[in-house]
N, C-alpha and C positions, 0 to 999 in steps of 0.2 A: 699735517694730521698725525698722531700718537696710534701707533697701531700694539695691541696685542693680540698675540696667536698661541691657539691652544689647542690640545688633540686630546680624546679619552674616545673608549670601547666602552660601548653599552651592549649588553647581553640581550638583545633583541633586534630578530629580522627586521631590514631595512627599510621596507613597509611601515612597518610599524613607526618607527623611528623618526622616520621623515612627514609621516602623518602627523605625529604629535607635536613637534617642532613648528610644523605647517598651519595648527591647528590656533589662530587668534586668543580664544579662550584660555588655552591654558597656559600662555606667554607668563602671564604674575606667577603661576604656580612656581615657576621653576627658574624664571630668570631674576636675579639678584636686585633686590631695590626699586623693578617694576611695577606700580601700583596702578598702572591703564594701559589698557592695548587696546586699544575698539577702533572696527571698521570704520573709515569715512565714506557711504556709503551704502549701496548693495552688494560688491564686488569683494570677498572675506579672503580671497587665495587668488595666486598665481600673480602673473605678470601685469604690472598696471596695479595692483591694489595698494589701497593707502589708506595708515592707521596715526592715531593720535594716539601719542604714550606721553608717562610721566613714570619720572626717574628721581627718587628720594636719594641723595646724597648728603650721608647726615644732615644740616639743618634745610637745606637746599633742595628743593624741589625743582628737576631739570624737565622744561616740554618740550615735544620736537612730533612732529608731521613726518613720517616716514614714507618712499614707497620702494614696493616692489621693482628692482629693477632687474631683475635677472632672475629666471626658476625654474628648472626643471625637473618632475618629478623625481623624487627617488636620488637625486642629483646634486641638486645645487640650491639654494635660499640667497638671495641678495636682496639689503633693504638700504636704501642711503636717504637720508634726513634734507627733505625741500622747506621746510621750514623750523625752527626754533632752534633747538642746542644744535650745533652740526656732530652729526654721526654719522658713519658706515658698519652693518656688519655685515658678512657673508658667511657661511654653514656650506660645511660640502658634507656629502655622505657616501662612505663608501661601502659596499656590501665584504661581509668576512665569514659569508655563509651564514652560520647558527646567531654571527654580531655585528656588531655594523661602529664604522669608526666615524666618529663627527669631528672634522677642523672645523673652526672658527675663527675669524678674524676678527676683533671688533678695533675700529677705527672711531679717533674721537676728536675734534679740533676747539681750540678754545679760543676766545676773542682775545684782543691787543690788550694792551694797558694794564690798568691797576684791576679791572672787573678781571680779564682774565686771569691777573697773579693770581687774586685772591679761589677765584673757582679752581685754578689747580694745583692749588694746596690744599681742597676739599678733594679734588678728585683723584691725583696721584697715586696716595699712602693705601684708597679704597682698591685700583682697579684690579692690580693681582688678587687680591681678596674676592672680588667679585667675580672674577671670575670661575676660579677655584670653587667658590659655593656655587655658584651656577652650575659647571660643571659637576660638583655631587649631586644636588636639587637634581639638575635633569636623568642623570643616571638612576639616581632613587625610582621618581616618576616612573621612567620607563619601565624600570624593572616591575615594577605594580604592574604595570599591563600585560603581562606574559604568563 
């Protein structure tokens, strides 16, 4: 699995911070290329819950089944992919007083062969990209909420 790690400060108590991150809905706002996050279920947060998302990589549209596998308010966010594209991310949050730091891991594995050449030469060139705008995207957002 292809891991990349990222750290940025958002100017907003950690409450805050991990709410919105925690919050389903507003997953497209801010994460890069995201075009579905929705519950599978009734169970929308925490431990045990699982979402169906879809990932636009230029022409490529990636699905995957995620769940929750680790969360602890104000803490921690871990989500790793039980069905379709294989991925992992995890979100840690650490309080800095008046801000709050998020790492991120996002972990991404690709299939054998010729299917997976050809998907990670789509995905590659994008993920630091993707990241990076995520990483602004979410800071922007939060700062709105303060």
């Amino acid at each position: 699995m292809f891991h990349v790690r990222h750290s940025a400060v958002a100017a907003v108590p950690l409450d805050i911070a991990f709410a919105y991150v925690d919050d389903h809905r507003t997953v497209p706002e801010w994460m890069f290329g995201v075009s579905r996050f929705e519950p599978v279920g009734a169970q929308v947060s925490g431990l045990g819950a699982v979402f169906d998302a879809a990932m636009q990589i230029g022409p490529k549209s990636l699905d995957t089944r995620l769940e929750v596998v680790e969360w602890e308010r104000d803490r921690i966010i871990v989500l790793n992919s039980v069905a379709g594209f294989r991925t992992s991310s995890s979100w840690t949050f650490t309080d800095l007083g008046d801000s709050s730091r998020l790492d991120v891991d996002f972990g991404y594995e690709l299939p054998g062969g010729l299917a997976g050449r050809a998907l990670g030469m789509l995905i590659e060139p994008v993920v630091g990209t993707a990241v990076r705008q995520t990483e602004q995207a979410l800071r922007t957002r939060l700062g709105q909420l303060v």
